[in-house]
MOPAC internal coordinates of N, CA, C and O (Angstrom, degrees):
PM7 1SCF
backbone

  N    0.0000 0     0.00 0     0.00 0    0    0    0
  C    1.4583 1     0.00 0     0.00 0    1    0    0
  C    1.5157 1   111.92 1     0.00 0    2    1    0
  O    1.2310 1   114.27 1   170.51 1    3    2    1
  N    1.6155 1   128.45 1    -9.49 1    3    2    1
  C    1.2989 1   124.01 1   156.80 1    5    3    2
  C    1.7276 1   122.27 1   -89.11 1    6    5    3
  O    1.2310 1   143.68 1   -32.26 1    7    6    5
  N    1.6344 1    71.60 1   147.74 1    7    6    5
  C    2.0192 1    77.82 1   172.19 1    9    7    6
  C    1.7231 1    94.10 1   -65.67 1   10    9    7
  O    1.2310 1   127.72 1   -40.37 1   11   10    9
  N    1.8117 1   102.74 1   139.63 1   11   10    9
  C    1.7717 1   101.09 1   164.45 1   13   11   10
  C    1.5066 1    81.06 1  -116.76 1   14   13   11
  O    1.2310 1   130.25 1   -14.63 1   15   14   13
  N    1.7079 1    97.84 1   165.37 1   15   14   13
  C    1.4228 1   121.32 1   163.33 1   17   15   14
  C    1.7625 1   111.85 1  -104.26 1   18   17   15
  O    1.2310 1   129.34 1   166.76 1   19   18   17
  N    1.0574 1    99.61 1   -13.24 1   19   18   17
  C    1.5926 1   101.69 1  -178.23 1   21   19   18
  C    1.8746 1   105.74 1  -127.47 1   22   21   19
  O    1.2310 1   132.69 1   -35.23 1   23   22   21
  N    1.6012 1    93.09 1   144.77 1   23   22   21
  C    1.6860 1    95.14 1  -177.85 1   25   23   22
  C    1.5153 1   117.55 1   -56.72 1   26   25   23
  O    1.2310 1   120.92 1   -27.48 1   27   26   25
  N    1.3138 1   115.85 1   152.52 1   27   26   25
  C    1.6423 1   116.31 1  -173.20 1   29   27   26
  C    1.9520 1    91.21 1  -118.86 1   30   29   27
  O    1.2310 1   126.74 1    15.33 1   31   30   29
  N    1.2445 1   104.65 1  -164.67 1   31   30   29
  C    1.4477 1   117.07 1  -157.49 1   33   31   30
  C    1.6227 1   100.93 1  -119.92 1   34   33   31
  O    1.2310 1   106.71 1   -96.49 1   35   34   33
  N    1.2985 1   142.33 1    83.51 1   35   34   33
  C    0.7298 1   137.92 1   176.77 1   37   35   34
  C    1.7254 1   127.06 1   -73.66 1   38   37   35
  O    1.2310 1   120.70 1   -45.26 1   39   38   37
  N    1.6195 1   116.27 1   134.74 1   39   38   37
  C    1.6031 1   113.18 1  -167.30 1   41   39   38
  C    1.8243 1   105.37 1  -111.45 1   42   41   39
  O    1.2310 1   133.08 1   -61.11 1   43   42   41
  N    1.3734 1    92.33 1   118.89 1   43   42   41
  C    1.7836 1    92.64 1   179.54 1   45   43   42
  C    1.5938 1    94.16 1  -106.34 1   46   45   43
  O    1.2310 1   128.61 1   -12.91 1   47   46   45
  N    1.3235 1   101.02 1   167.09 1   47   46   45
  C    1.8026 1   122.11 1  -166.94 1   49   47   46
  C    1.9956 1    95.52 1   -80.04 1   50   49   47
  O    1.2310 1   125.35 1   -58.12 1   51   50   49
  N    1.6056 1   107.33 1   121.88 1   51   50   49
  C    0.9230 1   111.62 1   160.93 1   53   51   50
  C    1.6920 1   101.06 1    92.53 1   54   53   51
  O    1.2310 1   125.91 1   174.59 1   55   54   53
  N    1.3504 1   106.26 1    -5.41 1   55   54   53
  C    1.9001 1   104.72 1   165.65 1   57   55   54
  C    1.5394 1    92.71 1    68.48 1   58   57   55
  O    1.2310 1   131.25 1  -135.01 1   59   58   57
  N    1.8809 1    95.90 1    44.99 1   59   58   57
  C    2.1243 1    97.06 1   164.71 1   61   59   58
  C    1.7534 1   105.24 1   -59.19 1   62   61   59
  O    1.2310 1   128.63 1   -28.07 1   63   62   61
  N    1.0481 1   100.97 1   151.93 1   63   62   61
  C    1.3738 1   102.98 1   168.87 1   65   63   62
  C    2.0172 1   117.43 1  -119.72 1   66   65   63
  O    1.2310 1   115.11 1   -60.57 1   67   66   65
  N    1.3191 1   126.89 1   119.43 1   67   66   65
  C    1.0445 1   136.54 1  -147.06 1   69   67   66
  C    1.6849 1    99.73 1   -62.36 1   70   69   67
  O    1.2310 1   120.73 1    -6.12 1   71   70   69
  N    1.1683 1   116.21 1   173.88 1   71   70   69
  C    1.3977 1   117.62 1   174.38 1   73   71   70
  C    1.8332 1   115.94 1  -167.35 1   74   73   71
  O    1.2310 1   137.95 1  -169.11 1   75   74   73
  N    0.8673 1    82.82 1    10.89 1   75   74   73
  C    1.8968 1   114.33 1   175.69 1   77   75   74
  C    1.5581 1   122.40 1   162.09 1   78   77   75
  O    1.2310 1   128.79 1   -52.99 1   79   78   77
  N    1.6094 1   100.68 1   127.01 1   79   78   77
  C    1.4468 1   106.93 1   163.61 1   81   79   78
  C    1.3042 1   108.53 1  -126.36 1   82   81   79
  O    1.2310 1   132.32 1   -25.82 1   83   82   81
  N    1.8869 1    93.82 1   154.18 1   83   82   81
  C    1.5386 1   101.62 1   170.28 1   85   83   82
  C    1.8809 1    93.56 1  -126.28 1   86   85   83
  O    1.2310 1   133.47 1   -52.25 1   87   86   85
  N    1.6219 1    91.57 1   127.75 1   87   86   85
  C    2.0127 1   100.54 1   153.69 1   89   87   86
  C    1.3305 1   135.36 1  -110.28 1   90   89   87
  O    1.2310 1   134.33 1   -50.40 1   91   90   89
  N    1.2387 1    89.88 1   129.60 1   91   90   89
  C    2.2662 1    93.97 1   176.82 1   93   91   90
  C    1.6927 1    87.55 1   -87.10 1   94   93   91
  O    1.2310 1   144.60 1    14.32 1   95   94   93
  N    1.5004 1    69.78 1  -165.68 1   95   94   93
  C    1.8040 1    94.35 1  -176.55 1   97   95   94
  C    1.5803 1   106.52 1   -76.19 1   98   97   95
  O    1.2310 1   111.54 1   148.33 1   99   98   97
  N    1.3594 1   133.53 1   -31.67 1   99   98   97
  C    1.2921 1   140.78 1  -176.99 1  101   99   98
  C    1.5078 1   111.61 1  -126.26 1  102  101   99
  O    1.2310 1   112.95 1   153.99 1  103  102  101
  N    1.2504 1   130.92 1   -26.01 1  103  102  101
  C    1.6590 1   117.65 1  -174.12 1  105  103  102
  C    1.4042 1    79.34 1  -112.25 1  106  105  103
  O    1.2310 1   123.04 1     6.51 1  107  106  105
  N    1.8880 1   111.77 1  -173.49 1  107  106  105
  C    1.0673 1   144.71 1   163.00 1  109  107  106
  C    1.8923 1   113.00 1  -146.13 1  110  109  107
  O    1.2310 1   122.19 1   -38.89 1  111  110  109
  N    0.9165 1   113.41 1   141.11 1  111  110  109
  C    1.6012 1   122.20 1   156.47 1  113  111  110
  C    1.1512 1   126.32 1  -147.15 1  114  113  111
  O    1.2310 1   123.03 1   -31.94 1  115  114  113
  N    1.1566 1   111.80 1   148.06 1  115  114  113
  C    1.9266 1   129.72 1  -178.00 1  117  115  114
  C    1.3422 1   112.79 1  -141.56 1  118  117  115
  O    1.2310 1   125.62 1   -10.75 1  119  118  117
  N    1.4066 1   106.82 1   169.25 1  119  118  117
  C    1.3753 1   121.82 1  -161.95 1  121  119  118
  C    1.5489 1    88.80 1  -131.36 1  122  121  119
  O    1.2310 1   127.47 1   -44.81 1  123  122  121
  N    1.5596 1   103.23 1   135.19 1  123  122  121
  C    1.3141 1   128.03 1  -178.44 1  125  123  122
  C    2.0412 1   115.36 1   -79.13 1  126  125  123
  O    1.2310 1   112.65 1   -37.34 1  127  126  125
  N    1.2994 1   131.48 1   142.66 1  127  126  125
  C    1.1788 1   136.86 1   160.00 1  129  127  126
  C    1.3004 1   100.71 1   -34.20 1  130  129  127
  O    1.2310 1   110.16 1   155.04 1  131  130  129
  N    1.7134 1   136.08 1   -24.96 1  131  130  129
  C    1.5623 1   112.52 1  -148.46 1  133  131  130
  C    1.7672 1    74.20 1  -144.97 1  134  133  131
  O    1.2310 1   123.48 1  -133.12 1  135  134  133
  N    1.8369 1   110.93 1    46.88 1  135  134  133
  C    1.3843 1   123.16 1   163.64 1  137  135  134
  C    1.3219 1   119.87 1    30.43 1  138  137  135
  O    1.2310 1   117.78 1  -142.56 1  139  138  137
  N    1.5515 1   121.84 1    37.44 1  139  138  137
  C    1.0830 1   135.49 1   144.90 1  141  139  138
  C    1.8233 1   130.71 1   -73.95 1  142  141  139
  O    1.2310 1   119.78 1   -49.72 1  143  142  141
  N    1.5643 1   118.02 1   130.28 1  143  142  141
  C    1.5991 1   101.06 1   168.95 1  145  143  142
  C    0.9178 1   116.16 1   -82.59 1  146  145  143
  O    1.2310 1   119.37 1    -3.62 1  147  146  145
  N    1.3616 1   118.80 1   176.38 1  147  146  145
  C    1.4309 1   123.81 1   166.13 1  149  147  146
  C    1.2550 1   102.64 1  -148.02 1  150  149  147
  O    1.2310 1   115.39 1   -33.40 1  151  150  149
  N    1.8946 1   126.35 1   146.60 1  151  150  149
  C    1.4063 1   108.05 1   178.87 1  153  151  150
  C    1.6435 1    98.10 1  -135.70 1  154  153  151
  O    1.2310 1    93.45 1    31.31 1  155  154  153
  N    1.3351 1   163.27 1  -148.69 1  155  154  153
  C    1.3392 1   157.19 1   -64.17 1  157  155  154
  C    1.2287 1   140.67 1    22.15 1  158  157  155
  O    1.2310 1   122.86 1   -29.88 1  159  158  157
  N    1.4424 1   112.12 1   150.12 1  159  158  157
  C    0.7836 1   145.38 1  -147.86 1  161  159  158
  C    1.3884 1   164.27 1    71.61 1  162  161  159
  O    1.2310 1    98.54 1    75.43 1  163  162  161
  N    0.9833 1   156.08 1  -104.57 1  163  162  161
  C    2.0271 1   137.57 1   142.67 1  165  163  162
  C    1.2124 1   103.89 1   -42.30 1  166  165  163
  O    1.2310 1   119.75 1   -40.64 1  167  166  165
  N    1.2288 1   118.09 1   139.36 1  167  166  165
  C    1.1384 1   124.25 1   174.60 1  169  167  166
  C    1.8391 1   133.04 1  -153.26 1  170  169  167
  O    1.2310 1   136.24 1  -174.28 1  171  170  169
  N    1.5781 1    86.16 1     5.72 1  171  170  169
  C    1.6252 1   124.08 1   164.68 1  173  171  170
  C    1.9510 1   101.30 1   -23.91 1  174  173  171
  O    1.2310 1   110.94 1   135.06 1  175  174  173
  N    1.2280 1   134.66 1   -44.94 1  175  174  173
  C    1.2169 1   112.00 1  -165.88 1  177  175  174
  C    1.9212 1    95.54 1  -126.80 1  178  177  175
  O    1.2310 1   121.75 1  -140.91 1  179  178  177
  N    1.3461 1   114.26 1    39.09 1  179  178  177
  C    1.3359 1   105.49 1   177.87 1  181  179  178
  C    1.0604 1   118.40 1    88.52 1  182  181  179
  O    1.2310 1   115.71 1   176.11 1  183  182  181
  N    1.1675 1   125.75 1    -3.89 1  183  182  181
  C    1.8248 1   120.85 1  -156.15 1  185  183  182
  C    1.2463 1   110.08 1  -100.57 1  186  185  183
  O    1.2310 1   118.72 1  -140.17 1  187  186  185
  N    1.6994 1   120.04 1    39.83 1  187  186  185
  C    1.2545 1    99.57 1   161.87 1  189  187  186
  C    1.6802 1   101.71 1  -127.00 1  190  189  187
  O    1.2310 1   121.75 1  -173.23 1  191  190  189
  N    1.2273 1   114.26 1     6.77 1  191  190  189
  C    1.4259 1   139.76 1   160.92 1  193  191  190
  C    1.7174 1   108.04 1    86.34 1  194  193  191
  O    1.2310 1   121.46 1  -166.06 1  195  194  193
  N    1.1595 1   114.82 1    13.94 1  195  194  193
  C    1.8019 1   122.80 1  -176.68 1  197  195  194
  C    1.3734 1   106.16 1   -83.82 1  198  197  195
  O    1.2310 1   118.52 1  -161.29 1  199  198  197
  N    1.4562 1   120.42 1    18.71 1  199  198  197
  C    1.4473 1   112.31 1   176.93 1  201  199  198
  C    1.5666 1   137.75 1    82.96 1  202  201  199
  O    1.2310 1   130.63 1   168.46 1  203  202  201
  N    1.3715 1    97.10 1   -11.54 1  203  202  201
  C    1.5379 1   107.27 1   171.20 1  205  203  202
  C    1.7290 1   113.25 1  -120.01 1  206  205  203
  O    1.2310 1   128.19 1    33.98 1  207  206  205
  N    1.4091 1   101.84 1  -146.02 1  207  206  205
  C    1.3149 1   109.61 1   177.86 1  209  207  206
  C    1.9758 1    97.93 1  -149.10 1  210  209  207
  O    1.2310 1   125.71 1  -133.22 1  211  210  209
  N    1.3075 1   106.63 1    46.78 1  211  210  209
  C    1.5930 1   109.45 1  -177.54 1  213  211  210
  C    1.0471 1   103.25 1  -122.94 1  214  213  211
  O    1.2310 1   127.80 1   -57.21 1  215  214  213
  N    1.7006 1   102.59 1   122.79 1  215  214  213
  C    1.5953 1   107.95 1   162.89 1  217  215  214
  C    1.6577 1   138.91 1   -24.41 1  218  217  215
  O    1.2310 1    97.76 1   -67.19 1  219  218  217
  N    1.0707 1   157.27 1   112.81 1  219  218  217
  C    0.9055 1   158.97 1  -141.07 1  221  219  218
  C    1.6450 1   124.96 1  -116.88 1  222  221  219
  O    1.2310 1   104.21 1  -131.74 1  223  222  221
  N    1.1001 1   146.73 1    48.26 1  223  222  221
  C    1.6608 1   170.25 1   -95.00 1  225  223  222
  C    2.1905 1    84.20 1  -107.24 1  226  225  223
  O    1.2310 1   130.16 1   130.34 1  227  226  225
  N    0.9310 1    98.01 1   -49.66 1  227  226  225
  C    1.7718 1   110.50 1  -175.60 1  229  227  226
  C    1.6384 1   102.72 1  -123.79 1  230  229  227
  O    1.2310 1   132.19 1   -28.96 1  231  230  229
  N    1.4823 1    94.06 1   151.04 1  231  230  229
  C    1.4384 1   125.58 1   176.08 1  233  231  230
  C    1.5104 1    99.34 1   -37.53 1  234  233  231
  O    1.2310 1   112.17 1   -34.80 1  235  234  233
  N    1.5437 1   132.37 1   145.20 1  235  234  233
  C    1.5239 1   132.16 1   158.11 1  237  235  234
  C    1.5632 1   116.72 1  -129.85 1  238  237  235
  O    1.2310 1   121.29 1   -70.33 1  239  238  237
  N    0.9318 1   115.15 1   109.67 1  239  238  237
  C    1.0111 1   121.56 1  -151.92 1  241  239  238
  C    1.9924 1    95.21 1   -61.29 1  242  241  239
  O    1.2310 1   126.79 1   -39.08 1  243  242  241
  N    1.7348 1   104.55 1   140.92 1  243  242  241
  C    1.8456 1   101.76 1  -176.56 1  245  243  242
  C    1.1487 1   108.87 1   -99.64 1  246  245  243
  O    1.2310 1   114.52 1   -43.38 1  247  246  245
  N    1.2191 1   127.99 1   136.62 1  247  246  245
  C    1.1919 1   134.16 1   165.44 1  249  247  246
  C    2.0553 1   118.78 1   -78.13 1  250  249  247
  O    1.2310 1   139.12 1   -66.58 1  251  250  249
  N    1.6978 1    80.53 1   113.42 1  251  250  249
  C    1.7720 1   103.13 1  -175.12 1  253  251  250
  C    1.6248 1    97.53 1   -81.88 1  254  253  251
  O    1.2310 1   120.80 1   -60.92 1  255  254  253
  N    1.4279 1   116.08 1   119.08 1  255  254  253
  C    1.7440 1   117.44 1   162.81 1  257  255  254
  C    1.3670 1   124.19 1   -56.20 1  258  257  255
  O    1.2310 1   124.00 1   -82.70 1  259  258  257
  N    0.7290 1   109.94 1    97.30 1  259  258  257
  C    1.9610 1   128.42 1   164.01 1  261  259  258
  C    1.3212 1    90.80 1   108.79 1  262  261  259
  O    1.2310 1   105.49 1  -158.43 1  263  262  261
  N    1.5378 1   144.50 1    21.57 1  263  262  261
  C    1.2890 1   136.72 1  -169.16 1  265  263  262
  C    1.5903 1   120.40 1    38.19 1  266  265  263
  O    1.2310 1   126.91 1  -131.83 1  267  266  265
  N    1.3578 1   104.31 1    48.17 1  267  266  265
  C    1.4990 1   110.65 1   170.29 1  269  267  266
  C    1.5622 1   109.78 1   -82.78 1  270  269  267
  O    1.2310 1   116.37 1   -40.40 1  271  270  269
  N    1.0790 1   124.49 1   139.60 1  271  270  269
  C    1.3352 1   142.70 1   163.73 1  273  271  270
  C    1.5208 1   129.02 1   -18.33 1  274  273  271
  O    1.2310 1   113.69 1   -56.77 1  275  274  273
  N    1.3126 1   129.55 1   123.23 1  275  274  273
  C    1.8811 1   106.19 1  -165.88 1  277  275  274
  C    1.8790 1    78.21 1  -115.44 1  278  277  275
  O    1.2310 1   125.51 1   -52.45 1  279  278  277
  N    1.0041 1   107.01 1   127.55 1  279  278  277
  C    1.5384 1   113.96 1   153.60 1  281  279  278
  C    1.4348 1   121.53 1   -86.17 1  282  281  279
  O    1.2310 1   119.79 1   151.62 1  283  282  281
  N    1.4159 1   118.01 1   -28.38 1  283  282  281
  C    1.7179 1   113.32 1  -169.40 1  285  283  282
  C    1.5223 1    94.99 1  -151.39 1  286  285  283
  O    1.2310 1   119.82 1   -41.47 1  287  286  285
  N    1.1124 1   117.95 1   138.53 1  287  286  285
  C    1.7952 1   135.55 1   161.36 1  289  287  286
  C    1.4247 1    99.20 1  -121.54 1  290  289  287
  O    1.2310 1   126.69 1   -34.25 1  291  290  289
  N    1.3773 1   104.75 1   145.75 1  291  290  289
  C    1.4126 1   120.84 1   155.97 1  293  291  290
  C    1.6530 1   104.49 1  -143.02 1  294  293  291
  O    1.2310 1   136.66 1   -32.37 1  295  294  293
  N    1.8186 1    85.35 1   147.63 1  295  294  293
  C    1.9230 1    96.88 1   165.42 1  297  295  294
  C    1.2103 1    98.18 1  -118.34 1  298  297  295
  O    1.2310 1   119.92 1   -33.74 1  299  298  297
  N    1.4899 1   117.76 1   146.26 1  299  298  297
  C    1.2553 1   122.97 1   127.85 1  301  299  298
  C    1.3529 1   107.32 1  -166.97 1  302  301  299
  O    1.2310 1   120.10 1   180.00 1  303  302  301

């Protein structure tokens, strides 16, 4: 819930290891080695696609329909 100026250490379930990120000005999301998303942060109008509208402090993992494949995310 604070603004940082310097990168912090983020912990995903099972020690995912990243393999693309995209950052907006307030959320972030990436796609996992084992082609999982993950999204955090603002999340006031839905936009991190986890189904609510709740801030997001850690990665949540998104649920892809029919578990088809994500090749590219972008935020902004």
């Amino acid at each position: 819930t604070l603004d940082r100026e310097n990168p912090c250490l983020l912990k995903f379930p099972q020690n995912e290891k990243i393999k693309f990120i995209a950052c907006g000005d307030y959320h972030s999301m990436c796609i996992t080695e084992s082609n999982q998303v993950y999204a955090w942060g603002d999340n006031d109008c839905g936009q991190l696609g986890v189904g609510d509208t709740e801030k997001r402090t850690n990665p949540s993992l998104v649920s892809i329909p029919n578990n088809e494949p994500v090749a590219l995310i972008a935020s902004g």
